[in-house]
C-alpha positions in Angstrom: 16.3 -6.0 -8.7 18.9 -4.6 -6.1 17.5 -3.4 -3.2 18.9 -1.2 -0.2 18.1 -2.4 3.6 16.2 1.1 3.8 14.8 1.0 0.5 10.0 1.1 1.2 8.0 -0.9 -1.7 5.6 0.8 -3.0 3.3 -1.9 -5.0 0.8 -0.4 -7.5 -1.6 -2.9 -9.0 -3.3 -1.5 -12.1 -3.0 1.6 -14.5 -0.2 4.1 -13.3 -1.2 7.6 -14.2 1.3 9.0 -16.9 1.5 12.3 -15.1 3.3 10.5 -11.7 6.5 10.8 -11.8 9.4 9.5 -9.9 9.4 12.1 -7.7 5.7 10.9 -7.1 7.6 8.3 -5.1 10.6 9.6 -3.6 11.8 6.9 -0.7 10.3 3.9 -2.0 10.8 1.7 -5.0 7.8 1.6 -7.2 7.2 -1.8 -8.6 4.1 -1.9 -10.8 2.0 -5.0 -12.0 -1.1 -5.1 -14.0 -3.0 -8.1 -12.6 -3.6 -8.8 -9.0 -1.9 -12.5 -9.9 1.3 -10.6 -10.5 1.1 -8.9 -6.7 0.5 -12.3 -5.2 3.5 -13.3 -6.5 5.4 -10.6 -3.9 2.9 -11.7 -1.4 4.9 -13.2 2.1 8.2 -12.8 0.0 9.3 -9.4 0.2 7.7 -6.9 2.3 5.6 -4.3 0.8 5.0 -0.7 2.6 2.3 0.6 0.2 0.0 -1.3 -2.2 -2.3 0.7 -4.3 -5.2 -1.3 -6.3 -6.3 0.9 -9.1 -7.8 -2.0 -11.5 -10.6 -0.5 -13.8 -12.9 -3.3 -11.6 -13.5 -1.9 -8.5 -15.0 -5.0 -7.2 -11.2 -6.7 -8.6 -9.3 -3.6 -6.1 -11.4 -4.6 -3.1 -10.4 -8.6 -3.4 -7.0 -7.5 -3.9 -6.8 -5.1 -0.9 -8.7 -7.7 1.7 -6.4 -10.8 0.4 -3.5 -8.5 1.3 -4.5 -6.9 4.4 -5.3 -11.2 5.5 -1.9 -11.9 4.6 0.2 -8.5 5.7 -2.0 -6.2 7.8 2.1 -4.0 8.1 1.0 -2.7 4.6 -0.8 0.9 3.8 -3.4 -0.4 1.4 -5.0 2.7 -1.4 -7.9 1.8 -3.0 -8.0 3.8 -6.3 -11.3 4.3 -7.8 -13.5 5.6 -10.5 -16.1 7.4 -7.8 -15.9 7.4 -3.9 -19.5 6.3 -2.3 -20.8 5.3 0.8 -20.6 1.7 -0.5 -17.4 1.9 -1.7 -15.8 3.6 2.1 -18.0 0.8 3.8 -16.5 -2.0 1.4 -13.3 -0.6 1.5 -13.0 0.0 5.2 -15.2 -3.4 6.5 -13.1 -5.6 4.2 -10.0 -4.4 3.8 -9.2 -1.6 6.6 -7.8 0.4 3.8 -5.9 3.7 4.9 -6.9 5.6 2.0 -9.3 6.1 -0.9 -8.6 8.1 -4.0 -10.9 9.1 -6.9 -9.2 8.3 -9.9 -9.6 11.8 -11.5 -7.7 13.2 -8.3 -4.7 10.9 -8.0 -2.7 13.6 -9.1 -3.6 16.1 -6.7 -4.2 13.9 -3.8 -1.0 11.3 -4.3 0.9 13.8 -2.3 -1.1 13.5 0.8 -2.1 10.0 1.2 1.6 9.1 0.1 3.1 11.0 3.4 0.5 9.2 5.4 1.2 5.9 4.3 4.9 6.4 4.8 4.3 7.8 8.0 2.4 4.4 9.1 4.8 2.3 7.6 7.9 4.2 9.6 5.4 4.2 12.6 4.9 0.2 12.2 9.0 -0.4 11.6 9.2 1.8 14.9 7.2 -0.3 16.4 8.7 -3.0 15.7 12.4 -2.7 16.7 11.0 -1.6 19.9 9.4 -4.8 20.5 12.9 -6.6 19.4 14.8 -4.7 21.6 12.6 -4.9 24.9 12.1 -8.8 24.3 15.9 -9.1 23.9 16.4 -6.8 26.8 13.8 -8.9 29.1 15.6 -12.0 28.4 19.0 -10.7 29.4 
């Protein structure tokens, strides 16, 4: 897999929806896996901008999204999911501090949206970042 130094991950865990495209994802590199097991794998080695869970289980999404957010809290975590309830935000948001939620019926017309803002935190977050780098290195000079 060849990889620019610029290039975002976008990591979706589940069923894609055959109507996304790859314009769907312009600016990141969609890597997609079926089982959570197969995101692990990524997990600590490569770092992932976005990670959607849309497994048919929600209960599955949820483990996946908290066990992610423990290990990389830089990531925009989507929870995709059959019906959005007060359960599911409170779930989603206690355990996992997700960024966004999507009924599954909507991806389509919603992916736009929560995409931009998941970009924008992950630009935000690399922002950040080299900031830090450069006023360490500048207080040690």
């Amino acid at each position: 897999m060849t990889r620019t130094p610029v290039s975002q991950i976008l990591l979706w865990v589940g069923e894609l929806p055959a109507p996304l495209s790859p314009d769907h994802f312009r600016g990141c590199e969609l890597l997609q896996m079926r089982k959570p097991e197969e995101a692990f794998s990524f997990l600590g080695k490569v770092q992932v901008a976005i990670l959607v869970a849309a497994l048919e289980n929600e209960a599955d999404s949820l483990s996946l999204l908290e066990k992610w957010e423990q290990e990389s809290s830089l990531t925009s975590l989507i929870l995709v999911t059959d019906q959005i309830s007060a359960a599911t935000v409170r779930g989603a948001v206690n355990r996992a501090h997700v960024l966004s939620i999507i009924e599954r019926r909507d991806v389509l017309n919603e992916w736009t949206a929560h995409y931009k803002k998941a970009i924008a935190k992950d630009s935000e977050a690399a922002s950040r970042a080299r900031l830090l780098r450069e006023s360490t290195k500048q207080f040690r000079e």
